[in-house]
C-alpha positions in Angstrom: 21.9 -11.1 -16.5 21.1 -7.8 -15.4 21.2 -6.4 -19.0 19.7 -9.3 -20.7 16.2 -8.4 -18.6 16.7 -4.8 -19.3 17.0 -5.4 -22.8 13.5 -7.8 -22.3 11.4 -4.8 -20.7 13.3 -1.8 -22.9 12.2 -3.7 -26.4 8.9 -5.0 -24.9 8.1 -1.6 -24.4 8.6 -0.6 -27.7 6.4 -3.3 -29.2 3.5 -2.2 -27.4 4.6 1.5 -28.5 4.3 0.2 -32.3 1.6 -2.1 -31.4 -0.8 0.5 -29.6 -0.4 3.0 -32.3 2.7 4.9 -31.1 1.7 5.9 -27.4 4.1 5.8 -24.8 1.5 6.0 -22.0 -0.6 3.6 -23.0 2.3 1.2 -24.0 3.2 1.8 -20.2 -0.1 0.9 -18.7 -0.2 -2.1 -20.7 3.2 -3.1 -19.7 2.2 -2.3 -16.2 -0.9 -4.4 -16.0 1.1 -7.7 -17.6 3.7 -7.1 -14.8 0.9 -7.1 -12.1 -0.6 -10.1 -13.8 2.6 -11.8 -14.0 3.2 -11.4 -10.1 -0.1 -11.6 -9.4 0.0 -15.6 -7.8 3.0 -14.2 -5.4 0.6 -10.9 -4.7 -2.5 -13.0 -3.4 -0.4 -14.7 -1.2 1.7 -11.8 -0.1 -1.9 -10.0 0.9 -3.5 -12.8 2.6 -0.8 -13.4 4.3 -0.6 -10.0 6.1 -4.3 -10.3 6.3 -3.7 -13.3 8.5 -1.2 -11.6 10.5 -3.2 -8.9 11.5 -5.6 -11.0 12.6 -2.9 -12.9 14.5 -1.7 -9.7 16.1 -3.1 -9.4 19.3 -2.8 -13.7 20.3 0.9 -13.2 19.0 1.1 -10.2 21.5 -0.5 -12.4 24.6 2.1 -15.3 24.2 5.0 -13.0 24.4 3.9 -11.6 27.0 3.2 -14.9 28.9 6.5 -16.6 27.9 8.9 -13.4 27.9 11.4 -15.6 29.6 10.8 -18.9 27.9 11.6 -17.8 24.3 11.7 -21.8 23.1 8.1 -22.2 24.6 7.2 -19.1 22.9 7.9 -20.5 19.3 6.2 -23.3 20.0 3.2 -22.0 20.7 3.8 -19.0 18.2 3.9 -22.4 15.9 0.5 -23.8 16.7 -1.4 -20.7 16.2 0.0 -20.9 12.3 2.6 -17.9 13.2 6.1 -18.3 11.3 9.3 -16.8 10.1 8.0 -17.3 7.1 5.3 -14.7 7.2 7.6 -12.4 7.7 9.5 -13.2 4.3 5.8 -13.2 2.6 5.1 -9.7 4.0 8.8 -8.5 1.7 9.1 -10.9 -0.9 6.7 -9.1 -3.4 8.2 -5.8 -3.2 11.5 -7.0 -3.7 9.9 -9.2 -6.8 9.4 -5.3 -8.1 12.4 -3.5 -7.1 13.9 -4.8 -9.8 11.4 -4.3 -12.2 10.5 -0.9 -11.5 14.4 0.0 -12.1 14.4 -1.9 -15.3 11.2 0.3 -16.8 12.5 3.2 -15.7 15.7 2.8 -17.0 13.7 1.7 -20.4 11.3 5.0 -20.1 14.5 6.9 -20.0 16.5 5.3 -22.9 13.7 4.8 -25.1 12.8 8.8 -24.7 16.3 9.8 -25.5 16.4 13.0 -27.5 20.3 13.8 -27.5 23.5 12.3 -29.9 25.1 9.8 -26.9 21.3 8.7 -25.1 20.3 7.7 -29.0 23.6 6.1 -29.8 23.5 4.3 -26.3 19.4 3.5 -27.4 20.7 2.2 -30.6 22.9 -0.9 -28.7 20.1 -2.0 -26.6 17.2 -2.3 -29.0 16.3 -5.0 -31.8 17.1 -3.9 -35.3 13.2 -3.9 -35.8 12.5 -1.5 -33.6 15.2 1.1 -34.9 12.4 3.0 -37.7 10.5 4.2 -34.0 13.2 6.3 -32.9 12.6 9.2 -31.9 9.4 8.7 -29.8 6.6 10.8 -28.8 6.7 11.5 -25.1 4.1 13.2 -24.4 0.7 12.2 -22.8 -1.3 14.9 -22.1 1.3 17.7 -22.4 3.2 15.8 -20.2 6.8 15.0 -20.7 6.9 11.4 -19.8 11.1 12.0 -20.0 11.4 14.4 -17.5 10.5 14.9 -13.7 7.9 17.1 -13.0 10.9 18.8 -11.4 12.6 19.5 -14.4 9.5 20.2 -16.9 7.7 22.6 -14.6 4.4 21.2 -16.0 1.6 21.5 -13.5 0.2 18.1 -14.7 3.3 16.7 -13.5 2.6 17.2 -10.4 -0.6 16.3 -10.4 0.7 12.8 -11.6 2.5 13.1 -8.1 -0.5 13.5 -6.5 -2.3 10.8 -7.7 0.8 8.5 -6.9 0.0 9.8 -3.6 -3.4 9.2 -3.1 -4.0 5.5 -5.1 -0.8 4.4 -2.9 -3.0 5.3 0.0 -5.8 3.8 -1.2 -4.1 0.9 -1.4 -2.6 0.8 1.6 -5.9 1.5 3.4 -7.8 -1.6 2.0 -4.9 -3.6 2.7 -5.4 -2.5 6.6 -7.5 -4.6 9.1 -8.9 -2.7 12.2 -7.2 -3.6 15.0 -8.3 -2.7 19.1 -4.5 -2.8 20.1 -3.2 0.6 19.9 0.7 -0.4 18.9 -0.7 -1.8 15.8 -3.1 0.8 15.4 -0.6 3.4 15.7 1.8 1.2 13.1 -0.9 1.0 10.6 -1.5 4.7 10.5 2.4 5.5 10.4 2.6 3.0 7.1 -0.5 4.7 5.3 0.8 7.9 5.7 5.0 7.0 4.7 4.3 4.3 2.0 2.7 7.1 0.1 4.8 10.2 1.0 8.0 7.8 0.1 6.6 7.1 -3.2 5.0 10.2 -4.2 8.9 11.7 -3.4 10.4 8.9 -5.7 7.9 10.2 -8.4 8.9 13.6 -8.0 12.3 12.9 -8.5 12.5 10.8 -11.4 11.1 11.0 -15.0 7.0 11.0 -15.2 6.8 7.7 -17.0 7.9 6.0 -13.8 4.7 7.7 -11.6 2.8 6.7 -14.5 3.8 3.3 -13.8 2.8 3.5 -10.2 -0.4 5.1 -10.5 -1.8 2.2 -12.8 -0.6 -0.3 -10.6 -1.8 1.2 -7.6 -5.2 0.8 -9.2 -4.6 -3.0 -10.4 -3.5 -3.4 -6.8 -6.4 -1.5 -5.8 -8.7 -4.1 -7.6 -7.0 -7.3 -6.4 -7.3 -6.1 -3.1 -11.1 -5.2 -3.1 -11.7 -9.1 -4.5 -9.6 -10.5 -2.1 -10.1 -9.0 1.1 -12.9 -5.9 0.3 -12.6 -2.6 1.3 -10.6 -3.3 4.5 -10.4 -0.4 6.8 -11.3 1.9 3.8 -14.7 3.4 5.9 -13.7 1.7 9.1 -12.7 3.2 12.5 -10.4 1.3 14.6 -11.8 -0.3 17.6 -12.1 1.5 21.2 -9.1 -0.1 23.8 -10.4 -2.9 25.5 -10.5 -0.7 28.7 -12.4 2.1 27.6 -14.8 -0.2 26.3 -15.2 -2.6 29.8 -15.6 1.0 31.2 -18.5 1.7 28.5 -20.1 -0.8 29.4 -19.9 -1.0 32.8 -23.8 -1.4 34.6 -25.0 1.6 36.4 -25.7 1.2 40.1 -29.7 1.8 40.9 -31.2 1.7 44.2 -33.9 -0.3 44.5 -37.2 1.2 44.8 -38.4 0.8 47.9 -34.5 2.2 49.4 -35.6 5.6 47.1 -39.0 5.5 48.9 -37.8 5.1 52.3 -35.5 8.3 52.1 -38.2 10.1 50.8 -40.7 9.0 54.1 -37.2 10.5 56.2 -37.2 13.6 54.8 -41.2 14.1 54.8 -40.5 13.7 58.5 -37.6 15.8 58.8 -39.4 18.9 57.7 -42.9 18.7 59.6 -40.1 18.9 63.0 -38.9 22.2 61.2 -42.7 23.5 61.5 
């Protein structure tokens, strides 16, 4: 099974390479925007659903709180605010949807770029007979070796490939953030926008170019669906003050009346004429 969808994506791949007039990278952004079409049902639900709970964050963190030792009462009530196990499996499901995908193109990437006797001969068992003439392909994209790792080719546009991993991914994960006033979600909101992207800009550092090519255009689809969905999110938003610093804010100034103010006055007039 395994093989039979690596075979789908590897020979998928090199139709849009013949169809798109023999370029690797733009065979891969196509092939990335029909994966993030094809998942897109699963992604509007996936993002909606962690939109809702965010919003459900701090009434989630109230009832545990007030049934810490009644954890039977607690699902009941976590139940008829609309939060379940099953947002939890929501919040995963996508990104496991991808795993496999993202393993299958770069496996693909790397087999359709081979440039030695046993890569080609193992190339030459895994793709249809029509697609045999396109072997060797081009790999480069703007002097970048879509084959290698930025690591291996040494080519300063690699790595600026990284870097734009880096910074759609956190983007992304910024728009998909919803301000929050309680400072352990806060503080787990910032922790995710800095890892997600530091964890994927290392995978693309790693492995062959094409791959990080992959994730910068679908950071940018994801980028898109997110901004229809939900807007910019927390994109040019500051997370609210604690509750406490803000009851302390606001709290009214104390003011004498006025007549207090101009009796003290009338004492200390008096006070200094005994002086003289």
């Amino acid at each position: 099974m395994w093989n039979f969808f690596f075979r789908i994506m590897l020979n998928g791949l090199l139709f849009l390479y013949d169809s798109l007039g023999r370029n690797f990278a733009l065979s891969i952004a196509i092939l990335t925007i029909l994966v993030r079409l094809l998942t897109l049902p699963i992604t509007i639900k996936q993002q909606r659903n962690s939109r809702r709970m965010q919003e459900l964050q701090p009434e989630v963190q109230r009832l545990q709180k007030k049934h810490k030792d009644d954890p039977q009462k607690l699902q009941e009530e976590l139940g008829k605010i609309g939060y379940t196990s099953g947002m939890m499996l929501w919040g995963c499901l996508p990104m496991l949807i991808q795993l496999p995908i993202w393993i299958w193109l770069y496996q693909s990437i790397v087999q359709a770029l081979s440039n030695n006797p046993t890569q080609l001969f193992n190339l030459s068992k895994n793709i249809y007979p029509a697609f045999s003439h396109l072997v060797p392909l081009n790999p480069y994209f703007l002097g970048i070796d879509l084959a290698l790792s930025p690591q291996q080719s040494g080519n300063l546009l690699g790595y600026t490939l990284v870097i734009l991993v880096v910074a759609t991914m956190w983007l992304q994960q910024k728009m998909m953030t919803t301000p929050s006033g309680d400072p352990q979600t806060a503080q787990m909101n910032q922790t995710m926008q800095v890892t997600m992207p530091l964890m994927f800009g290392f995978i693309s550092l790693q492995f062959a170019s094409g791959l990080a090519l992959y994730f910068v255009v679908s950071n940018i689809v994801g980028i898109v669906i997110q901004y229809f969905i939900s807007g910019q999110g927390a994109l040019f938003q500051r997370e609210p003050k604690k509750s406490g610093a803000r009851e302390k804010a606001t709290m009214p100034v104390k003011t004498e009346p006025a007549e207090t103010v101009t009796q003290k006055g009338k004492k200390r007039g008096r006070k200094k004429k005994r002086r003289r």
